[in-house]
C-alpha positions in Angstrom: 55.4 -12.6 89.8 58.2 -10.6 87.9 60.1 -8.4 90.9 58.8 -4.9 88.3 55.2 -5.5 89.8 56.4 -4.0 93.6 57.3 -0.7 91.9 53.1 0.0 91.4 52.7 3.5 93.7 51.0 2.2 97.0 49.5 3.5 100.0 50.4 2.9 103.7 48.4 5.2 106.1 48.7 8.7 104.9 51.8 7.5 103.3 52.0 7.9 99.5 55.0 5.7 98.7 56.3 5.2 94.8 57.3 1.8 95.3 57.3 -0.8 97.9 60.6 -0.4 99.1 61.5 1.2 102.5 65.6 1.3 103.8 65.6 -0.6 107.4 67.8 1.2 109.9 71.0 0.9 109.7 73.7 1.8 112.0 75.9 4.0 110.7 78.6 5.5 113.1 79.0 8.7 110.6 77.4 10.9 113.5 79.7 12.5 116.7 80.3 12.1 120.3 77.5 14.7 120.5 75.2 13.8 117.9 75.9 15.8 115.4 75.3 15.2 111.8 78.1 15.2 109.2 79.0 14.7 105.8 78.9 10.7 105.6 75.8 10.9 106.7 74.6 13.4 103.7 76.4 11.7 101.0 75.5 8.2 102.4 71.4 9.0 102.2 71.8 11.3 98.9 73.3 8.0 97.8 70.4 5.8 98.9 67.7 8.5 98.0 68.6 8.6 94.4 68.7 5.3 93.6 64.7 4.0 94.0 64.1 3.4 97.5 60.7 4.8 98.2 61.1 5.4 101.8 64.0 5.7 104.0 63.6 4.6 107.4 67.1 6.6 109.7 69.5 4.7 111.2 68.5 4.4 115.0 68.2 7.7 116.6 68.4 7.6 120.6 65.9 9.3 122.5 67.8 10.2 125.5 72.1 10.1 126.0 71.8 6.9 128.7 70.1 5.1 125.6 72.8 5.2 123.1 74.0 1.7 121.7 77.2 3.5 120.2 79.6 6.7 121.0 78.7 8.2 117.1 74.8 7.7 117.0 72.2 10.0 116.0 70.4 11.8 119.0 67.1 13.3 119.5 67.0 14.1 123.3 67.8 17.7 122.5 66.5 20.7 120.6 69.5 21.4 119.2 69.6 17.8 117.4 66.4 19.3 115.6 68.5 21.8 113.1 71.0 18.8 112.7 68.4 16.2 111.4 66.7 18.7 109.0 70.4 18.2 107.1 69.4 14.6 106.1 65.4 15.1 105.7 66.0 17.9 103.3 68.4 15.7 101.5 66.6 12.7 101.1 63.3 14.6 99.9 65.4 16.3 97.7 65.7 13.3 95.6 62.1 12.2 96.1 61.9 9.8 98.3 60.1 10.1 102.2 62.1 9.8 105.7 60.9 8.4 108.8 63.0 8.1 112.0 63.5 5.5 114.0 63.4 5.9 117.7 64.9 3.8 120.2 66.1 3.5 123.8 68.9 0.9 123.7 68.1 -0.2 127.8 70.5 -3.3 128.8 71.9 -3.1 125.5 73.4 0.9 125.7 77.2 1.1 125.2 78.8 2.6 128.4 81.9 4.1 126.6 78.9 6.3 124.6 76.4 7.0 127.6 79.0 7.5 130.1 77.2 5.5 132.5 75.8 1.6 133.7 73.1 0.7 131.1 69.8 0.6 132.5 67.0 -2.2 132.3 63.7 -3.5 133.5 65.9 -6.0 135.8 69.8 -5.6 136.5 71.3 -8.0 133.9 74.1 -8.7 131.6 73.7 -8.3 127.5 75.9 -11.1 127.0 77.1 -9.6 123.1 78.7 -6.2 125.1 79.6 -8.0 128.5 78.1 -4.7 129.8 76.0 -5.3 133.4 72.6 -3.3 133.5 71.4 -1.5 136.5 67.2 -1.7 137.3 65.5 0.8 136.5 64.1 3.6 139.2 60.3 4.5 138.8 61.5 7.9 138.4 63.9 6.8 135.2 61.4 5.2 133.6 59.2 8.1 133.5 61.8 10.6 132.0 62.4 7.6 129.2 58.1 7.5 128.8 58.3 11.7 128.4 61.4 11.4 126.7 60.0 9.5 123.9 57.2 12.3 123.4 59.6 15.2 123.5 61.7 13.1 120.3 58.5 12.6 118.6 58.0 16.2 118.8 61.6 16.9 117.9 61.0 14.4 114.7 58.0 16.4 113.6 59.8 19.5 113.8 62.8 18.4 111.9 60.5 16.8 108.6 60.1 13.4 109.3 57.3 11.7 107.4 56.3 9.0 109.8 57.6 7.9 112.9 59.1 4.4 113.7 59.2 2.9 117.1 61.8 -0.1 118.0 59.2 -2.4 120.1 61.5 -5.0 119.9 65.0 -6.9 119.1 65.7 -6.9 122.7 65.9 -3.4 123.3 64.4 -1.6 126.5 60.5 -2.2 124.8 60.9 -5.5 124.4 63.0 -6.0 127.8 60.0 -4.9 129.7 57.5 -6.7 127.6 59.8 -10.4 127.7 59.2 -12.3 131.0 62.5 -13.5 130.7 64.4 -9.8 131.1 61.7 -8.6 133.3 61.7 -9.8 136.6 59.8 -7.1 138.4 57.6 -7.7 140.8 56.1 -3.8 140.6 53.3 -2.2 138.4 55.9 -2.2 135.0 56.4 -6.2 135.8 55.5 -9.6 136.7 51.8 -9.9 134.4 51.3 -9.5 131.0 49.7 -6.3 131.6 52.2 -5.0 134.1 55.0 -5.7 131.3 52.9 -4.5 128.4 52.7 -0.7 130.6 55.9 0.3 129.5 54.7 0.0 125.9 51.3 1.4 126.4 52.9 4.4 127.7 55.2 5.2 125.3 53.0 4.8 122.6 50.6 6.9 124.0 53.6 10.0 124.4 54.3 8.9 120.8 50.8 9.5 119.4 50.1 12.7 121.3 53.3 14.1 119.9 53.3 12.8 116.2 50.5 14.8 114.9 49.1 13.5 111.5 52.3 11.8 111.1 51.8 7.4 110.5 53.4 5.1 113.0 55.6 2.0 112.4 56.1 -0.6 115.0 59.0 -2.6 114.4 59.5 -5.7 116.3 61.3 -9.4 116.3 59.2 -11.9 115.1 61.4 -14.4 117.2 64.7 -13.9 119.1 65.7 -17.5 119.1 67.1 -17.6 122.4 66.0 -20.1 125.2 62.8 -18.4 127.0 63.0 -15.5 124.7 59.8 -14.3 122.8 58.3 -16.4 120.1 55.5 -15.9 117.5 53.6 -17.5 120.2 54.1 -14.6 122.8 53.8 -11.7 120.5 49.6 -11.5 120.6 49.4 -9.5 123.1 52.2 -6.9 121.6 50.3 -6.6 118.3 47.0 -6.5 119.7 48.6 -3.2 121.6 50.0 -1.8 119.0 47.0 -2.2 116.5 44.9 -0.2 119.2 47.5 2.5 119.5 46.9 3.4 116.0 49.9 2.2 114.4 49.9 2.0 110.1 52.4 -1.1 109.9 54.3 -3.6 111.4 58.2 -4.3 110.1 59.1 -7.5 110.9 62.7 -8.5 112.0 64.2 -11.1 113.8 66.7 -11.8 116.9 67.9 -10.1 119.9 70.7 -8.0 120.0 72.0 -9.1 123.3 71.3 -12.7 122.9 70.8 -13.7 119.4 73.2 -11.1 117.1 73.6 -12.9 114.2 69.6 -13.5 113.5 69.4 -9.5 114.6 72.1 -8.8 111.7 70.8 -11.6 109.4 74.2 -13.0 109.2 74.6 -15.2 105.6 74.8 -18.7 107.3 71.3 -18.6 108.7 68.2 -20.8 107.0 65.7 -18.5 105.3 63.1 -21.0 106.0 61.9 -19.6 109.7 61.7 -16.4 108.3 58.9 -17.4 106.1 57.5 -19.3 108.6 57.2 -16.3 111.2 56.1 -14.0 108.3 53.1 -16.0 107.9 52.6 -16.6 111.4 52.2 -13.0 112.4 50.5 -12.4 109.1 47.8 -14.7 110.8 47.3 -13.1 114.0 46.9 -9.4 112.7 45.4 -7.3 109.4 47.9 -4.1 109.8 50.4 -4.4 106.6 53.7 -5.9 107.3 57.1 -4.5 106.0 59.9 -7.6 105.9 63.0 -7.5 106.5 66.0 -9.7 106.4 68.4 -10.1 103.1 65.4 -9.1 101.1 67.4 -7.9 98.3 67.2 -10.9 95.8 64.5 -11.1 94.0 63.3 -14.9 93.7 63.1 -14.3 97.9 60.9 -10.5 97.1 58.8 -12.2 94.7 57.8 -15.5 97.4 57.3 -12.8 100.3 54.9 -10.2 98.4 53.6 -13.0 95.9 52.6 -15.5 98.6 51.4 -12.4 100.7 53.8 -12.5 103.6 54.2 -9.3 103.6 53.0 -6.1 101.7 56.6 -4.1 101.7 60.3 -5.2 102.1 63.0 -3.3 103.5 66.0 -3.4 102.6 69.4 -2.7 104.6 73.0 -3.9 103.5 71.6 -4.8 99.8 71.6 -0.6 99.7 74.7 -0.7 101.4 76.4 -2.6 98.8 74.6 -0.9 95.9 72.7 2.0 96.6 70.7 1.8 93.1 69.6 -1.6 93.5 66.0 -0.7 93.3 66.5 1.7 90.4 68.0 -1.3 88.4 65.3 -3.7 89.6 63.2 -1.9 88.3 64.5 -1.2 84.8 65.5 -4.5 84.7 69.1 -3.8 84.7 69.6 -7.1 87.5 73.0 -8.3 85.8 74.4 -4.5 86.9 73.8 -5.1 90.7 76.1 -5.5 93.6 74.8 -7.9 95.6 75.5 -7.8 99.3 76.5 -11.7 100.4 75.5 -10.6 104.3 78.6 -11.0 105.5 78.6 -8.3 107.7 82.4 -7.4 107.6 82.4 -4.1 106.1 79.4 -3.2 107.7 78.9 -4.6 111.3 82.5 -4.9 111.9 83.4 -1.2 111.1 80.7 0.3 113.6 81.2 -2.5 116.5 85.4 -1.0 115.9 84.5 2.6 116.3 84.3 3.5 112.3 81.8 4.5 110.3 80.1 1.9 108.0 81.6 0.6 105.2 81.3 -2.2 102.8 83.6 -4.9 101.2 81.7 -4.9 98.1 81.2 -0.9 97.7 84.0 1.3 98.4 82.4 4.3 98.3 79.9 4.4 100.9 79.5 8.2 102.6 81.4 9.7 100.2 80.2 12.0 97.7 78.0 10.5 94.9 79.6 10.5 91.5 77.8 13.1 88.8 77.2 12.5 85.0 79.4 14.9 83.1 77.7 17.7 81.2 79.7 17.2 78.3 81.0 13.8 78.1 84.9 13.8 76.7 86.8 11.3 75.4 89.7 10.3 77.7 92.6 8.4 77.9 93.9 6.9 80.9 97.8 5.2 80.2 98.5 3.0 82.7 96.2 -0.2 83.6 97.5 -0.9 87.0 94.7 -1.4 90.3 94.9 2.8 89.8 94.4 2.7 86.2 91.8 0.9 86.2 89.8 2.4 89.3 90.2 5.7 87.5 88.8 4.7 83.5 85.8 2.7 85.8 84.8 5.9 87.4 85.4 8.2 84.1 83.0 5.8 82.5 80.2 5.6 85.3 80.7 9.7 85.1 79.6 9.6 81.2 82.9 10.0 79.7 84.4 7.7 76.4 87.5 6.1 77.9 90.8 4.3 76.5 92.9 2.6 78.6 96.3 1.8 77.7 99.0 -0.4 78.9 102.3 -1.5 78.1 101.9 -5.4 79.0 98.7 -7.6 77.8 97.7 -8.4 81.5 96.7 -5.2 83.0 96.3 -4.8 86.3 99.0 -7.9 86.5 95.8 -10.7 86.7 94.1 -11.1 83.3 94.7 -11.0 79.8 93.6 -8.2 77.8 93.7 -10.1 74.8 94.7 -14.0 74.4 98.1 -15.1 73.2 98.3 -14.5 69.5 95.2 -12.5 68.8 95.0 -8.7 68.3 
């Protein structure tokens, strides 16, 4: 299978996507204290938008303040966030390419320093990657998270989402309720499969009397790979709900963000073998199209998951991160241009956990403006072949123009030869 063939136009509920190529949610700490949106965030999904992806799925948007995972998140729990989020959807349409947004309530998992308060859970508990101790929660809390869920949907619809995406799992407050193992209630939300399956139920219904026409995506952890924690094994029960809620897809990812971080970020050092295995697990258990996820951005990996029929879409993250036009040069065959994210998660994971927004070690201009092709292309000369020098006759290229760079010595830049030792 050549990695050209996932670029066929392609159908996923009343989605008409170009390619098969969605952007996973990323975390990107370009927002706020109070939600707002800014530049970064613009420039980062102008960058994303224009370079193939078919359909961007927004960094995790929090759907009420006690459910924030970080103090410069995205928020939905107000009207006002509706005018805000309009920004990026007329942006990314712009450039041709769909928006969905991810909802989320972060439960055990919230960031106290950004919600002001204790995290709340199913159970009172520790998240052991934050140290942060959960309090259980009230009957009455549960419900305003339930409504709250509708009233984002709503907000989402308003703002020009084209589909909605529900985080169902990953260890965050969906999948605490639904796990046995961070549910140890003993009320109507616990103790049976049906009593922890409620929670869900009821926020999908508040979900799909909000969303209108709009498709829904369940996204959920095919394994967290922690001792009790769900397995393929336990999900059945999960899908089965969310294929009678009405939802168009399932995206796949892996881990638990309290108890498993590094299979949740897809850290570099992990086998890529369970990942296949779980894809075609889950693929066997359920007929909804599956979107995978998980350093999907090399393409002998792309062409075993859709070839072998694993999954029907990938979704990339970090790869777009460290080069924005990957699809674009996929596409057009152009593979020996890309910068290739190695998953280390340094730039990335390391920036937002420290307060910053994202970055990348690879890509130094994430959130910043996106270069433009010059109308007129000049020809320019750039003395000087220092770190500077050289940055600067880079970018005057990639903008279109005819560039000379000149030096003094025959090493520029102090760390390779321009030209060998007695050659001209």
């Amino acid at each position: 299978m050549d990695i050209r063939n996932i670029f066929g136009e392609a159908e996923l509920g009343r989605l008409h996507l170009k390619n098969r190529i969605f952007m996973a949610p990323l975390k990107t700490a370009f927002g706020t204290p109070d939600g707002r949106v800014t530049d970064g965030h613009l420039n980062f999904y102008k960058s994303i938008s224009r370079g193939g992806t078919a359909a961007i799925i927004l960094e995790p948007t929090a759907v009420l303040l006690n459910g924030k995972e970080h103090p410069k998140q995205l928020c939905i729990h107000e009207d006002r966030h509706i005018a805000e989020l309009k920004k990026i959807t007329e942006v990314i349409h712009s450039n041709n390419a769909l928006v969905g947004c991810h909802l989320n309530h972060a439960g055990r998992a919230a960031n106290p320093k950004a919600t002001e308060t204790p995290p709340l859970a199913p159970t009172k508990m520790t998240c052991p990657s934050s140290g942060a101790e959960a309090k259980e929660l009230t009957d009455e809390q549960i419900q305003e998270i339930i409504t709250a869920y509708g009233d984002a949907t709503r907000r989402a619809v308003e703002s020009g989402f084209d589909f909605i995406e529900v985080q169902a799992g990953h260890g965050y407050l969906i999948s605490q309720f639904y796990s046995s193992r961070t549910n140890q209630r003993n009320d109507h939300y616990g103790d049976s499969i049906e009593n922890r399956l409620r929670f869900a139920k009821e926020v999908f219904k508040q979900v799909n009397d909000n969303a209108g026409v709009l498709p829904l995506i369940a996204r959920i952890s095919g394994k967290e790979f922690v001792e009790g924690g769900l397995d393929v094994g336990d999900l059945g029960p999960l899908i089965e709900l969310i294929e009678e809620s009405g939802f168009a897809a399932l995206h796949i990812g892996y881990g638990n963000v309290c108890d498993s971080p590094p299979w949740y970020f897809n850290h570099m050092a992990l086998p890529e073998q369970p990942q296949f295995d779980i894809l075609r697990a889950i693929r066997g258990v359920t007929d909804l199209p599956l979107i995978a996820a998980g350093r999907m951005g090399y393409p002998d990996k792309v062409q075993k998951v859709i070839g072998e029929g694993l999954a029907d879409f990938i979704a990339l993250g970090r790869p777009l991160l460290a080069d924005p036009e990957l699809p674009s040069k996929w596409e057009s065959g152009r593979e020996e241009e890309i910068t290739y994210c190695g998953a280390c998660l340094q730039g990335c994971l390391t920036n937002v956990k420290s307060g910053n927004p994202i970055g990348c070690i690879v890509n130094a201009e994430v959130g910043t403006e996106p270069l433009v092709k010059a109308g007129e292309p000049k020809k320019v000369m750039v003395v000087g072949a220092g770190p500077a020098g050289i940055s600067a006759a880079v970018t005057l290229s990639r903008c279109g123009h005819m560039v000379t760079l000149y030096d003094q010595s025959d090493t520029p830049g102090g760390c390779f030869p321009a030209c060998p030792q007695g050659t001209s």
